[in-house]
Every structure is written in C-alpha cells, then in structure tokens.
PyMOL Python script that loads the backbone (N, CA, C, O; Angstrom):
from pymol import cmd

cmd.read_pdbstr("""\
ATOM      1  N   UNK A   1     -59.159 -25.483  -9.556  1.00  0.00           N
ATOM      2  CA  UNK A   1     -59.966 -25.779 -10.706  1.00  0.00           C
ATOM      3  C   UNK A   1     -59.927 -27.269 -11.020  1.00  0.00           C
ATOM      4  O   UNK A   1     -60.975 -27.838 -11.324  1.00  0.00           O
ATOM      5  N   UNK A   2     -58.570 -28.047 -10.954  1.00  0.00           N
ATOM      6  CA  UNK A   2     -58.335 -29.355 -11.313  1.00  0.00           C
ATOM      7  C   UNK A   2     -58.836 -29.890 -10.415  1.00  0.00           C
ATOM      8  O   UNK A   2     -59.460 -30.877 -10.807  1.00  0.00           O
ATOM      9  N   UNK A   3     -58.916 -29.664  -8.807  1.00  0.00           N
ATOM     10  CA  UNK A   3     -59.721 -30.549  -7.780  1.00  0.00           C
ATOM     11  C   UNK A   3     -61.171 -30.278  -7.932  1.00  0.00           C
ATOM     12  O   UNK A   3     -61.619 -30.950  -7.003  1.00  0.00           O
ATOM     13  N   UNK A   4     -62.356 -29.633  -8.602  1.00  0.00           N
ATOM     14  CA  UNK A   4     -63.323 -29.407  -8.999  1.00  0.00           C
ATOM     15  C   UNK A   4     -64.031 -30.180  -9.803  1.00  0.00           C
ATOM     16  O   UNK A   4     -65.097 -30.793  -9.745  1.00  0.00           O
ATOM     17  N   UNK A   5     -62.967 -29.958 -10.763  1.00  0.00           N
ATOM     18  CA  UNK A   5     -63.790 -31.142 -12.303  1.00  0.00           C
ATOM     19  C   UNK A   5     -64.261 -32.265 -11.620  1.00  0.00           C
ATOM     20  O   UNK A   5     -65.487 -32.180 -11.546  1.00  0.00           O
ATOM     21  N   UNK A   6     -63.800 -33.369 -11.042  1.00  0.00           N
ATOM     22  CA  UNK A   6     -64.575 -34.496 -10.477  1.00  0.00           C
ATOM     23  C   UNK A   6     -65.655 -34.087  -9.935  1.00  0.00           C
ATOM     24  O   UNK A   6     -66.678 -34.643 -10.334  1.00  0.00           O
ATOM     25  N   UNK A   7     -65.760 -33.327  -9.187  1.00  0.00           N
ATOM     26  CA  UNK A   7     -66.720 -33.325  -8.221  1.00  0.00           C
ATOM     27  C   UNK A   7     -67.978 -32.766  -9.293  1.00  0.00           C
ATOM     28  O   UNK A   7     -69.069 -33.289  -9.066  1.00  0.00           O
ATOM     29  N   UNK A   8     -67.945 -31.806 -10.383  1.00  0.00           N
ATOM     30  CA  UNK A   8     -68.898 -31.642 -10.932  1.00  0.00           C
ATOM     31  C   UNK A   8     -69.426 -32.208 -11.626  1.00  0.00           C
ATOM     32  O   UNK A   8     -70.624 -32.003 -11.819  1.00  0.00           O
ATOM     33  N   UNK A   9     -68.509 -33.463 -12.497  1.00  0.00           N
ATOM     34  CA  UNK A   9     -68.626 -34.200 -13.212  1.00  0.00           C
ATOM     35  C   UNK A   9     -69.450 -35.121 -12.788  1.00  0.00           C
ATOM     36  O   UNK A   9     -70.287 -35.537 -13.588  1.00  0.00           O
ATOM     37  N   UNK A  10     -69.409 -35.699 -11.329  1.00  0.00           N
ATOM     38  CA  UNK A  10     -69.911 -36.377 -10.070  1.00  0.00           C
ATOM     39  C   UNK A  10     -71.537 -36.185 -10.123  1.00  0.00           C
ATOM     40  O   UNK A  10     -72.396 -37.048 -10.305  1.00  0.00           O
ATOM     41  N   UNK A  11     -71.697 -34.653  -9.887  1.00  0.00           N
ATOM     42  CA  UNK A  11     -73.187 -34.022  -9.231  1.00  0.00           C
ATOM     43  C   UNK A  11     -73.575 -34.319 -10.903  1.00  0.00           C
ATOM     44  O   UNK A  11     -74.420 -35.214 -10.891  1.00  0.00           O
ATOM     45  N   UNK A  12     -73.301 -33.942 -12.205  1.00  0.00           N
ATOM     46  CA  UNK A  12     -73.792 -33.808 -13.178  1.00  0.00           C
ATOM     47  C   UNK A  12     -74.726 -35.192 -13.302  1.00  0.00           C
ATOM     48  O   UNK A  12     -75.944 -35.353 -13.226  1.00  0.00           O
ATOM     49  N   UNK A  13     -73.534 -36.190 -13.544  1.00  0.00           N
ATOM     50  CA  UNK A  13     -73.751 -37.841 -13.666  1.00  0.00           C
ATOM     51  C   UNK A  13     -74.910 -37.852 -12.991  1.00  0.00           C
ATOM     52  O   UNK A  13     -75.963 -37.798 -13.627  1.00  0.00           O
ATOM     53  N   UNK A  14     -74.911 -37.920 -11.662  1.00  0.00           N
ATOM     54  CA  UNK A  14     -75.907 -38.281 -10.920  1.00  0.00           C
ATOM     55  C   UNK A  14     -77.033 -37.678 -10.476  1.00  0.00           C
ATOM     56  O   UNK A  14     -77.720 -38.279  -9.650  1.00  0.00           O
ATOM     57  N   UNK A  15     -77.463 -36.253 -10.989  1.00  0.00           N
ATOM     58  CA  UNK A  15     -78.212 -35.732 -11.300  1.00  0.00           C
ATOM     59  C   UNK A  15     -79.299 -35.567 -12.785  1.00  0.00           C
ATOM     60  O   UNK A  15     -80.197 -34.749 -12.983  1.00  0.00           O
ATOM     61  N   UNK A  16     -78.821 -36.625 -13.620  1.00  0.00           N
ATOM     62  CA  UNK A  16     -79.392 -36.805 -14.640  1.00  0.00           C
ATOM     63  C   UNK A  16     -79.384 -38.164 -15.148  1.00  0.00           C
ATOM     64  O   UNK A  16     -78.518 -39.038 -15.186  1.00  0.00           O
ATOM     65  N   UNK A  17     -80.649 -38.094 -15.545  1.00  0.00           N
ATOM     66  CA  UNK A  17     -80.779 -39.685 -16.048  1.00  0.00           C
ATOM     67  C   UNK A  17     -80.166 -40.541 -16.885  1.00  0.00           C
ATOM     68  O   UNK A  17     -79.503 -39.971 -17.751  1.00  0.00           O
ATOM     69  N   UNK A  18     -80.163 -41.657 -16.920  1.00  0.00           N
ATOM     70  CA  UNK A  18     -79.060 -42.246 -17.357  1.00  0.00           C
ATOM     71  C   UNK A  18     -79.160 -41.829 -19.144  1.00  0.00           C
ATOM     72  O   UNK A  18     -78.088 -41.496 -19.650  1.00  0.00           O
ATOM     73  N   UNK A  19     -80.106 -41.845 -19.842  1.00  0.00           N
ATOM     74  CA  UNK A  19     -80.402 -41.688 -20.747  1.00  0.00           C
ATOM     75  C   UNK A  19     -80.394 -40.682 -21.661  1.00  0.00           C
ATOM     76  O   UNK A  19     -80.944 -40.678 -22.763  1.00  0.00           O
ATOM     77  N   UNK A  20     -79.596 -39.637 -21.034  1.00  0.00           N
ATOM     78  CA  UNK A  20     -79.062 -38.050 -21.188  1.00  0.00           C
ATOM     79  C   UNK A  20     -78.138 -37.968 -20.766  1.00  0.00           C
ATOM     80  O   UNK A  20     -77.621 -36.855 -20.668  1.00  0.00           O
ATOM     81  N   UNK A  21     -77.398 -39.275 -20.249  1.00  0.00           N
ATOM     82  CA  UNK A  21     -75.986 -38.553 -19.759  1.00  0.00           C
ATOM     83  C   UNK A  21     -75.007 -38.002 -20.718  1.00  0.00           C
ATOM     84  O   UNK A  21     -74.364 -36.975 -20.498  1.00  0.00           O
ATOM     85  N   UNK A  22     -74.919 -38.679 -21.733  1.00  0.00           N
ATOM     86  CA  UNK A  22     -74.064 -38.766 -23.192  1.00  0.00           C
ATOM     87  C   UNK A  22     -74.305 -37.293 -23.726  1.00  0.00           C
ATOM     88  O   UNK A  22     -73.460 -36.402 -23.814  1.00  0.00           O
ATOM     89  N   UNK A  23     -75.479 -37.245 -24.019  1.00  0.00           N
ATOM     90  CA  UNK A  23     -75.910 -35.711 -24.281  1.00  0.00           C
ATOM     91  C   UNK A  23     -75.274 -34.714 -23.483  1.00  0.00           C
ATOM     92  O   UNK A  23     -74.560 -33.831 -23.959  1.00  0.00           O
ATOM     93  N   UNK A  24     -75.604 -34.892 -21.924  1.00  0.00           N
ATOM     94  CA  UNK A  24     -75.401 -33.726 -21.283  1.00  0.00           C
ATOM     95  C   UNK A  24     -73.754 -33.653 -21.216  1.00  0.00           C
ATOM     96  O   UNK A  24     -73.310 -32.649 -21.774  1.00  0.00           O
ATOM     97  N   UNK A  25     -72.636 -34.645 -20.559  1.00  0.00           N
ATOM     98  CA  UNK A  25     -71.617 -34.715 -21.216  1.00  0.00           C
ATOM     99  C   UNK A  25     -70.715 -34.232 -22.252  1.00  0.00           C
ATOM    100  O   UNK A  25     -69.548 -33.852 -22.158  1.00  0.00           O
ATOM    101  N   UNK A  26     -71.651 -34.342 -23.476  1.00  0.00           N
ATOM    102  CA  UNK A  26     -70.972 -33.697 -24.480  1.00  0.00           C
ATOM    103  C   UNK A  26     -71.194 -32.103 -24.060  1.00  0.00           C
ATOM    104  O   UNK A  26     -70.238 -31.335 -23.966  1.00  0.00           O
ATOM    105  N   UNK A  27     -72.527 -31.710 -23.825  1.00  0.00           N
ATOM    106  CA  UNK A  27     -72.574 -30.743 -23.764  1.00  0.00           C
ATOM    107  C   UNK A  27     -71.559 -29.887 -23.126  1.00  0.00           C
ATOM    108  O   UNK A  27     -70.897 -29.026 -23.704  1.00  0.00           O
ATOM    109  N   UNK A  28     -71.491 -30.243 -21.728  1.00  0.00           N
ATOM    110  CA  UNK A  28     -70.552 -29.868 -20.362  1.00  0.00           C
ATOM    111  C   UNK A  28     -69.068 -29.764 -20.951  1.00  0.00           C
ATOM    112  O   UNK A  28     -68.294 -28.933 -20.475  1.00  0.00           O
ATOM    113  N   UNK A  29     -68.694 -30.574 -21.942  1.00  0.00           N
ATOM    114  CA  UNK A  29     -67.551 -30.485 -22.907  1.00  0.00           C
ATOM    115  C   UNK A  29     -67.614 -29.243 -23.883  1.00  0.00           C
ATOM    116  O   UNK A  29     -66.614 -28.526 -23.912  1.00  0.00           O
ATOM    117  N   UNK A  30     -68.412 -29.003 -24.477  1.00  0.00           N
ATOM    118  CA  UNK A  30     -68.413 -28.324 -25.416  1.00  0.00           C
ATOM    119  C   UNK A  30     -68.099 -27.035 -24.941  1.00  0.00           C
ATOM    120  O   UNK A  30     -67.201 -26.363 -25.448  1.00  0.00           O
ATOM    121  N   UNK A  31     -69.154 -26.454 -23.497  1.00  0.00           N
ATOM    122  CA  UNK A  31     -69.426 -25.636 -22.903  1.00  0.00           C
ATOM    123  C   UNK A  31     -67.775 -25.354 -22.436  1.00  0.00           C
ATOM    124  O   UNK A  31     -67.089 -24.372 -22.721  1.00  0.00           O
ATOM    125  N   UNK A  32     -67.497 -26.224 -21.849  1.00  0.00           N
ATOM    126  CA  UNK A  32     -66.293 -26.059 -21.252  1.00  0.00           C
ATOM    127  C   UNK A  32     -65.035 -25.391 -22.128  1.00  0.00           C
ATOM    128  O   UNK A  32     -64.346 -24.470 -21.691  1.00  0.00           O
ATOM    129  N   UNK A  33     -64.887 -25.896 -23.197  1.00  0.00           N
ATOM    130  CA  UNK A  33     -63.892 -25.879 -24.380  1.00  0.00           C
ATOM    131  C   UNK A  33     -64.029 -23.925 -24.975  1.00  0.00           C
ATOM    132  O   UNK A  33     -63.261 -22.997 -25.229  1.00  0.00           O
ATOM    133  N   UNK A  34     -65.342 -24.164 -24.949  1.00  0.00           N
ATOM    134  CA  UNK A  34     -65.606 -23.155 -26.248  1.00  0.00           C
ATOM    135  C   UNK A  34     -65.352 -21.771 -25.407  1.00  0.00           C
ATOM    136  O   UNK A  34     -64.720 -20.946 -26.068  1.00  0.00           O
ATOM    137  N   UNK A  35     -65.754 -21.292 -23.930  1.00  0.00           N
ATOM    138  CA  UNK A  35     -65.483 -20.899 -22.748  1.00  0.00           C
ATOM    139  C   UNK A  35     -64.517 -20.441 -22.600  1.00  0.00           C
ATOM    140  O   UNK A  35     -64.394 -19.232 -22.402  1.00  0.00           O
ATOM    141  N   UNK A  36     -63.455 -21.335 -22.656  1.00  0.00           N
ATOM    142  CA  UNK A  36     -61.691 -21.450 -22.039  1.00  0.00           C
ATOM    143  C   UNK A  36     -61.327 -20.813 -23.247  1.00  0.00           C
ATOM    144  O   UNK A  36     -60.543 -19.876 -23.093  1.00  0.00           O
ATOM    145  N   UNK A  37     -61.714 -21.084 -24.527  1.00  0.00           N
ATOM    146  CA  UNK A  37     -61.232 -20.353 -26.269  1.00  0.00           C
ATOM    147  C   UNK A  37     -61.267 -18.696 -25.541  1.00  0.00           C
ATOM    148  O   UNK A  37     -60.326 -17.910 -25.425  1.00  0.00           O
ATOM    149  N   UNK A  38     -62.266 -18.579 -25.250  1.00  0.00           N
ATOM    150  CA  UNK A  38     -62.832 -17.354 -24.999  1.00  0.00           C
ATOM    151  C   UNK A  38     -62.431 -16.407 -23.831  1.00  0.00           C
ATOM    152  O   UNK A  38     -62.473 -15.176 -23.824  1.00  0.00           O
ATOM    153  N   UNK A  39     -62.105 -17.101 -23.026  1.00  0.00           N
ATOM    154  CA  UNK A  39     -61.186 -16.565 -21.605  1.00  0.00           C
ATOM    155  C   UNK A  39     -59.933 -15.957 -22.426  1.00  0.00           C
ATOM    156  O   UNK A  39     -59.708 -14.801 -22.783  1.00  0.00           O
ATOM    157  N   UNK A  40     -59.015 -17.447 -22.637  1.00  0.00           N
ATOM    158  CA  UNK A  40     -57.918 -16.977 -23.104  1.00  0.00           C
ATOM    159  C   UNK A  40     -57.792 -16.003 -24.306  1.00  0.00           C
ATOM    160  O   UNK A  40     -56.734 -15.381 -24.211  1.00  0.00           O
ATOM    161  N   UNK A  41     -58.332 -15.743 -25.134  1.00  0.00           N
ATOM    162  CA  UNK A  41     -58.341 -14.583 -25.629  1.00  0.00           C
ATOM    163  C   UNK A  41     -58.629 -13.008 -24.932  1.00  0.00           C
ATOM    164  O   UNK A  41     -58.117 -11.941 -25.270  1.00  0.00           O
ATOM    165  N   UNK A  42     -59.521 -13.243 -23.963  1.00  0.00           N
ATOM    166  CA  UNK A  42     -59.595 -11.595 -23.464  1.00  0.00           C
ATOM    167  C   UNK A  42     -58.293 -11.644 -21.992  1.00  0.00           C
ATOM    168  O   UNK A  42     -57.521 -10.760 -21.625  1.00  0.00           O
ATOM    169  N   UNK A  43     -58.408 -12.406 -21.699  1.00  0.00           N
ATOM    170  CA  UNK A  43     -57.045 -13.067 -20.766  1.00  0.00           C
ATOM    171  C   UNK A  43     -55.376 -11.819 -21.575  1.00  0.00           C
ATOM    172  O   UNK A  43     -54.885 -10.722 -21.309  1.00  0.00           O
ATOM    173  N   UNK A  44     -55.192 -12.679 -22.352  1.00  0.00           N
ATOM    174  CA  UNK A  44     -54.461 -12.421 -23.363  1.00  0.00           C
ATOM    175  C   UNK A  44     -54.402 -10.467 -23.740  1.00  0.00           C
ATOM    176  O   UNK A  44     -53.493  -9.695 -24.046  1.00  0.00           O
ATOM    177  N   UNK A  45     -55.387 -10.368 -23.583  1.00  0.00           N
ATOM    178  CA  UNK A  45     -55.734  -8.388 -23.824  1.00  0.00           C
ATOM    179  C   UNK A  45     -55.226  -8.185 -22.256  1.00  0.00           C
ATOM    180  O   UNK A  45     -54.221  -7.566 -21.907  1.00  0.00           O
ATOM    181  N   UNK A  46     -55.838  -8.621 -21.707  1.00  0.00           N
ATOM    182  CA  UNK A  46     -55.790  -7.871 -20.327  1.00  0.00           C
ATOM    183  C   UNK A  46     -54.185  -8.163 -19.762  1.00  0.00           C
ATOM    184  O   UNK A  46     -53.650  -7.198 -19.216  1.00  0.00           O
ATOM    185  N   UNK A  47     -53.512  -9.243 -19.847  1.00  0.00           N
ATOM    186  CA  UNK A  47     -52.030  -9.524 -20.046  1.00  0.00           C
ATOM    187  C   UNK A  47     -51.334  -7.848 -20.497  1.00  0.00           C
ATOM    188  O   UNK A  47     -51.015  -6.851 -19.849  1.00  0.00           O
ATOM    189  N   UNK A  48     -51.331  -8.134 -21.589  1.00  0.00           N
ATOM    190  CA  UNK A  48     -50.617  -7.785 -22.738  1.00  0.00           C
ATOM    191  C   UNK A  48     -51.047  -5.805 -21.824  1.00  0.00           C
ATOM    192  O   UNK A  48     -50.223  -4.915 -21.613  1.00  0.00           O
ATOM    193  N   UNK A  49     -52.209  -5.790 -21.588  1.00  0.00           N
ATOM    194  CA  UNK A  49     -52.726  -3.980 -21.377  1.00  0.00           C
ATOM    195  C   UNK A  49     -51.942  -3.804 -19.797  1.00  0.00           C
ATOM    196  O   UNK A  49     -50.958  -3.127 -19.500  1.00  0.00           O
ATOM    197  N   UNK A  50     -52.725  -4.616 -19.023  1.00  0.00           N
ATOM    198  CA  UNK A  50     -52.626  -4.201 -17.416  1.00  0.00           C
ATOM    199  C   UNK A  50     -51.542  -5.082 -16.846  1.00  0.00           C
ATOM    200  O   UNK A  50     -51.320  -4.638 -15.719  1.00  0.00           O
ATOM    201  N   UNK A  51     -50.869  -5.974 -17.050  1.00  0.00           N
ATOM    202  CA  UNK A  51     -49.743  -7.058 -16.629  1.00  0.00           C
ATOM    203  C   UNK A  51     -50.944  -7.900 -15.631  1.00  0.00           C
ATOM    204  O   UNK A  51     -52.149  -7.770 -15.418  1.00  0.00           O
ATOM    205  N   UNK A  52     -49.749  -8.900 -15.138  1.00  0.00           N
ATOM    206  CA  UNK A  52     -50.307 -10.201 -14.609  1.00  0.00           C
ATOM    207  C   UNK A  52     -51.272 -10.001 -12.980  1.00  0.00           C
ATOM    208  O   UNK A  52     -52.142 -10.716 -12.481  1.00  0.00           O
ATOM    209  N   UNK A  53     -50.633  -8.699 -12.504  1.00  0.00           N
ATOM    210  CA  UNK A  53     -51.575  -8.668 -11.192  1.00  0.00           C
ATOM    211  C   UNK A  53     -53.049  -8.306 -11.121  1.00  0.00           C
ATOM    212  O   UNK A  53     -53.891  -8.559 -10.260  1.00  0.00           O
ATOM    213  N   UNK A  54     -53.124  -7.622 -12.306  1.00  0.00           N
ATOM    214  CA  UNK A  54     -55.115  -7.827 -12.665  1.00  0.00           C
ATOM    215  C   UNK A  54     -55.400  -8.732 -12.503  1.00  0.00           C
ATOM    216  O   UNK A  54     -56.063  -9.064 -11.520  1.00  0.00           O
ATOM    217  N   UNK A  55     -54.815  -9.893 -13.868  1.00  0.00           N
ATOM    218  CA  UNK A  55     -55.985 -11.238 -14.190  1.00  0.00           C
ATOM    219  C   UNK A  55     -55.737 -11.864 -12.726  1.00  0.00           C
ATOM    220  O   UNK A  55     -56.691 -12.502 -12.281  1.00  0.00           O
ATOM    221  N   UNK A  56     -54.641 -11.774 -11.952  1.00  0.00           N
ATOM    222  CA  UNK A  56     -55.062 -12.398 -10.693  1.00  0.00           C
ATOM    223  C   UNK A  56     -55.809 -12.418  -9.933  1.00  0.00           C
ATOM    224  O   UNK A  56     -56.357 -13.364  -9.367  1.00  0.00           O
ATOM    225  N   UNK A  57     -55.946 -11.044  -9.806  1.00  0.00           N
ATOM    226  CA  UNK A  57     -57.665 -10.235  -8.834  1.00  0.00           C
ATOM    227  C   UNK A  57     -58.717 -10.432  -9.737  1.00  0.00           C
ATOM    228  O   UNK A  57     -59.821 -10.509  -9.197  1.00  0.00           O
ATOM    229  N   UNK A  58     -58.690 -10.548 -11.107  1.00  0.00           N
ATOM    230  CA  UNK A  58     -60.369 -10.976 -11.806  1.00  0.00           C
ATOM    231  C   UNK A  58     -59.911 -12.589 -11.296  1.00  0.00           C
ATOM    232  O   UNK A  58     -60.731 -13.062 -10.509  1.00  0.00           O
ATOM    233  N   UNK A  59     -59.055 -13.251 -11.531  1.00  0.00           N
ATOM    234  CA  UNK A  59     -59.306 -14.703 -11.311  1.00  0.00           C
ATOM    235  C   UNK A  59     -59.684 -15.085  -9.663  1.00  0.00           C
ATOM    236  O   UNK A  59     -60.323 -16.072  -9.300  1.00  0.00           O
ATOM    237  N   UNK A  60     -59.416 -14.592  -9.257  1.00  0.00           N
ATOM    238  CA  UNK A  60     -59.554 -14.991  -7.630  1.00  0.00           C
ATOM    239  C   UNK A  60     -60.985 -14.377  -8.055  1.00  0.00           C
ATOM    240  O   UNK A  60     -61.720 -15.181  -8.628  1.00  0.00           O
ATOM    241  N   UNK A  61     -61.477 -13.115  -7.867  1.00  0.00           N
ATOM    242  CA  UNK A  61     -62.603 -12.589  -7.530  1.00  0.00           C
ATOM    243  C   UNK A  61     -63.891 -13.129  -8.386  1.00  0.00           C
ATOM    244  O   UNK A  61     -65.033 -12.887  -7.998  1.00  0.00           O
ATOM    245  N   UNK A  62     -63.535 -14.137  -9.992  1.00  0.00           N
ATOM    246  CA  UNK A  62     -64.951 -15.023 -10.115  1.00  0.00           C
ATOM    247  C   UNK A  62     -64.380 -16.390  -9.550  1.00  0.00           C
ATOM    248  O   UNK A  62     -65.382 -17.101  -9.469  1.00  0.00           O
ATOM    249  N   UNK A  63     -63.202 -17.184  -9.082  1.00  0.00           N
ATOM    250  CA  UNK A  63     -63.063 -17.952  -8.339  1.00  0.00           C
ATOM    251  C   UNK A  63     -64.228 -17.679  -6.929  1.00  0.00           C
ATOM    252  O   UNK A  63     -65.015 -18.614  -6.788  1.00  0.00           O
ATOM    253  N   UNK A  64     -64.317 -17.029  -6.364  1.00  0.00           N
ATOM    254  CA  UNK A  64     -64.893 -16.819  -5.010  1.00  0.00           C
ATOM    255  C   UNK A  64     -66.363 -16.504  -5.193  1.00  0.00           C
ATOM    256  O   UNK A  64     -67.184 -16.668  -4.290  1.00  0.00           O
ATOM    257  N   UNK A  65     -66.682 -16.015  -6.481  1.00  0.00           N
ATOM    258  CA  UNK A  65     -68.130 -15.576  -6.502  1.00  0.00           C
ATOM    259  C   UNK A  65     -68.575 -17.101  -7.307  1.00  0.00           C
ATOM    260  O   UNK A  65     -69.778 -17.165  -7.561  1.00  0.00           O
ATOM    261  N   UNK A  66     -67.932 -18.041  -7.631  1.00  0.00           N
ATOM    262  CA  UNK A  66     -68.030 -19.493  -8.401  1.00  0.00           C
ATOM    263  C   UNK A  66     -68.642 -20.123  -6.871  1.00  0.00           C
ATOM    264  O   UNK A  66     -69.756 -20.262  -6.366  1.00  0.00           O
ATOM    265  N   UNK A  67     -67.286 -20.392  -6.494  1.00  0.00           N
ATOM    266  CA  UNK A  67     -67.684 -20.774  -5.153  1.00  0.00           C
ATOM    267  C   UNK A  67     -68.576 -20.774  -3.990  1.00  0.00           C
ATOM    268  O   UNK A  67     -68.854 -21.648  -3.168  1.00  0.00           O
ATOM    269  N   UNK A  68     -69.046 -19.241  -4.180  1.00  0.00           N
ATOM    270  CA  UNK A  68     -70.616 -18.584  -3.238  1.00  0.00           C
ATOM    271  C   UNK A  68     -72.022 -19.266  -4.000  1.00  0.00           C
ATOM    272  O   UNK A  68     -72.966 -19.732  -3.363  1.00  0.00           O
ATOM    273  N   UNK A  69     -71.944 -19.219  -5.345  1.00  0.00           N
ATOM    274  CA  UNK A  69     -72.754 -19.469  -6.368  1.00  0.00           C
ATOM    275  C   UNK A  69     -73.124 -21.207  -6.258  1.00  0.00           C
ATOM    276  O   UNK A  69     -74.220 -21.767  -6.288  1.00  0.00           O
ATOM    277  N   UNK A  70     -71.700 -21.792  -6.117  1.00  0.00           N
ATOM    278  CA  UNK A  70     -71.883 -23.474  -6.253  1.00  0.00           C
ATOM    279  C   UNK A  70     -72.413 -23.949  -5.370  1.00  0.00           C
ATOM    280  O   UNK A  70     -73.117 -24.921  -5.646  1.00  0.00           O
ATOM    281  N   UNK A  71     -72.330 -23.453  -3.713  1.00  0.00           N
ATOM    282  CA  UNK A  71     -72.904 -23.688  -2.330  1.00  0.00           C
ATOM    283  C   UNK A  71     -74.203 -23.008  -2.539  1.00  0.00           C
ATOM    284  O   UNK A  71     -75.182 -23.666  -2.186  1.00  0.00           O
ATOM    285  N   UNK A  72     -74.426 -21.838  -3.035  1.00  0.00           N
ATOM    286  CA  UNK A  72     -76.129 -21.289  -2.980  1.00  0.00           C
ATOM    287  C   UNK A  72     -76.747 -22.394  -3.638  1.00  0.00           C
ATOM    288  O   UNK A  72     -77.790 -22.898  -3.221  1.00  0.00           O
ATOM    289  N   UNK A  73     -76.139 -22.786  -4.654  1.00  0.00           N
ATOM    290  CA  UNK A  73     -77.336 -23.241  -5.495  1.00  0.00           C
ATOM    291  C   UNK A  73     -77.696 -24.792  -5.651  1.00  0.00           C
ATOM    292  O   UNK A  73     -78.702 -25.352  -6.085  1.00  0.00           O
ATOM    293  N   UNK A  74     -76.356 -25.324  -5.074  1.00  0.00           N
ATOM    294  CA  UNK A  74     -76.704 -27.199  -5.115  1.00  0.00           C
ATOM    295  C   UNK A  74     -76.477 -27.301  -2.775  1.00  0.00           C
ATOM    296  O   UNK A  74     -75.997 -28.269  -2.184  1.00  0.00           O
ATOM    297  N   UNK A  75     -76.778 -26.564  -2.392  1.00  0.00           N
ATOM    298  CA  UNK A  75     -76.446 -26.771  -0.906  1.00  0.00           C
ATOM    299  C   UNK A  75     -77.708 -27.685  -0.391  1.00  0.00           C
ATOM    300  O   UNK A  75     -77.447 -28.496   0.497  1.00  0.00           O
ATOM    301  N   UNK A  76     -78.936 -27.625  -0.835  1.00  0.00           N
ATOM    302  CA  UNK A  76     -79.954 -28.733  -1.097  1.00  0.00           C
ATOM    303  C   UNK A  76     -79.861 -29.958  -1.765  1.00  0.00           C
ATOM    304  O   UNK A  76     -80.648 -30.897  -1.655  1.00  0.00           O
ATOM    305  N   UNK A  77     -78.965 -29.907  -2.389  1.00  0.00           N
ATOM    306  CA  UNK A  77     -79.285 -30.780  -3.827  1.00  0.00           C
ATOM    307  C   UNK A  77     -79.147 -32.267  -3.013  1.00  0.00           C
ATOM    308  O   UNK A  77     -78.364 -32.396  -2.073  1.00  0.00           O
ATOM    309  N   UNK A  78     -79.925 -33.258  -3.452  1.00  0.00           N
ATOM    310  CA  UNK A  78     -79.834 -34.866  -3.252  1.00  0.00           C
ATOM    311  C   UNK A  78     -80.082 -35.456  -4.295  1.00  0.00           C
ATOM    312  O   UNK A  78     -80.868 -35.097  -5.171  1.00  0.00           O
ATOM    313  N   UNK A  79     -79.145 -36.805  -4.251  1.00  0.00           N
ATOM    314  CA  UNK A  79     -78.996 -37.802  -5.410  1.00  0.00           C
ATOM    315  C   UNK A  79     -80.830 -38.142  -5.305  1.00  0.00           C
ATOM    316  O   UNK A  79     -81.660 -38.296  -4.409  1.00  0.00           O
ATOM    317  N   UNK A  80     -80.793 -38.136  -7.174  1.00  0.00           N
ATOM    318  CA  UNK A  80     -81.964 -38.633  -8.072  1.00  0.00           C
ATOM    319  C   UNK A  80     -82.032 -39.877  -7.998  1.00  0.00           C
ATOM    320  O   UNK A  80     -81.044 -40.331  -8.575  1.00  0.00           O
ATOM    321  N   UNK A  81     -82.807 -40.859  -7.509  1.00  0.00           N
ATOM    322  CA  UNK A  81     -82.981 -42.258  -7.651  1.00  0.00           C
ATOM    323  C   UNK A  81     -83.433 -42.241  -9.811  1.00  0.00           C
ATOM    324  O   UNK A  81     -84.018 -41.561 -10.655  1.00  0.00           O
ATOM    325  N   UNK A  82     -82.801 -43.242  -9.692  1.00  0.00           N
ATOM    326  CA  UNK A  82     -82.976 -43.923 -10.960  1.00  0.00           C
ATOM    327  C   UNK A  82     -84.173 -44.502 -11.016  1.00  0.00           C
ATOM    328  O   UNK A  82     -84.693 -45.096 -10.072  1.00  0.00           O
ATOM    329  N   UNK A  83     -84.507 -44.401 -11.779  1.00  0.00           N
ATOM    330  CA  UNK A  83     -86.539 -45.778 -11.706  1.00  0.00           C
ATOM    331  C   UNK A  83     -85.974 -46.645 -12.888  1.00  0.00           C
ATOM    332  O   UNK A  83     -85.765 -46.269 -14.042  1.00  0.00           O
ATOM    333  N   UNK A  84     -85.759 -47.977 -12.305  1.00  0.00           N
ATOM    334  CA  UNK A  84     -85.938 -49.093 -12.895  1.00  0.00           C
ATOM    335  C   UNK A  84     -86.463 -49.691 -13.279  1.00  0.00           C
ATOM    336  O   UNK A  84     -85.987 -50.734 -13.728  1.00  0.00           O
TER     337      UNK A  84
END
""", "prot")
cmd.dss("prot")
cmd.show_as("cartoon", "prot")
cmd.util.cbc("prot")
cmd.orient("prot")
C-alpha cells in the first residue's frame, strides 16, 4: 500500500491540469481519509466476530482485485501534455 501512494499520486499529478491539481489533491485526501475512518470501523467488527484470518483473505482478495482493476484501467494511459 505504502509503495503505491507515489505512484498514484504520480499518474494523478500528471494526468490533470495544472489548474485542478490543488482541487483534485484535496480531494484524493479527503477520499482517502474518510475511506480508511470507514474500513477501520467494519475492520474492527469483523476482528472482534471472525478473528484476524478473515480480514486477511478480504485484505489480500480487494488487494488483488485493486491491482487487476489498476492495470485494466490506466494500461493505456499516457502523460497529458500541458498547453502553454
């Protein structure tokens, strides 16, 4: 997950104009934050109900469908020239 963040942070930047980056940024923050609130709370149920070898198999198994998803969908993708 920690070797990721750059790289998305990367495609984001440079996929959007300079003039929305701030915007989109915050956004990608917000998104991110409010998300993780929200994991760790049902995280936390599923702990507490089924012990730790569930959330491992849900975490691996949207780890891997993240991963199928990130290659389907930017495996085209090329840097946006800027217009100056």
């Amino acid at each position: 997950m920690n070797m990721g963040i750059p790289i998305r942070q990367n495609m984001l930047m440079e996929s959007i104009p300079a003039e929305s980056r701030a915007r989109a940024s915050a956004a990608d923050s917000v998104s991110w934050n409010v998300f993780w609130a929200i994991s760790m709370f049902f995280s936390g149920a599923w702990i507490r109900e089924y012990g730790y070898g569930f959330c491992l198999v849900v975490t691996f198994s949207c780890y891997l469908v993240a991963s199928i998803l990130y290659y389907w969908f930017f495996r085209g993708h090329r840097k946006i020239e800027s217009r100056r």
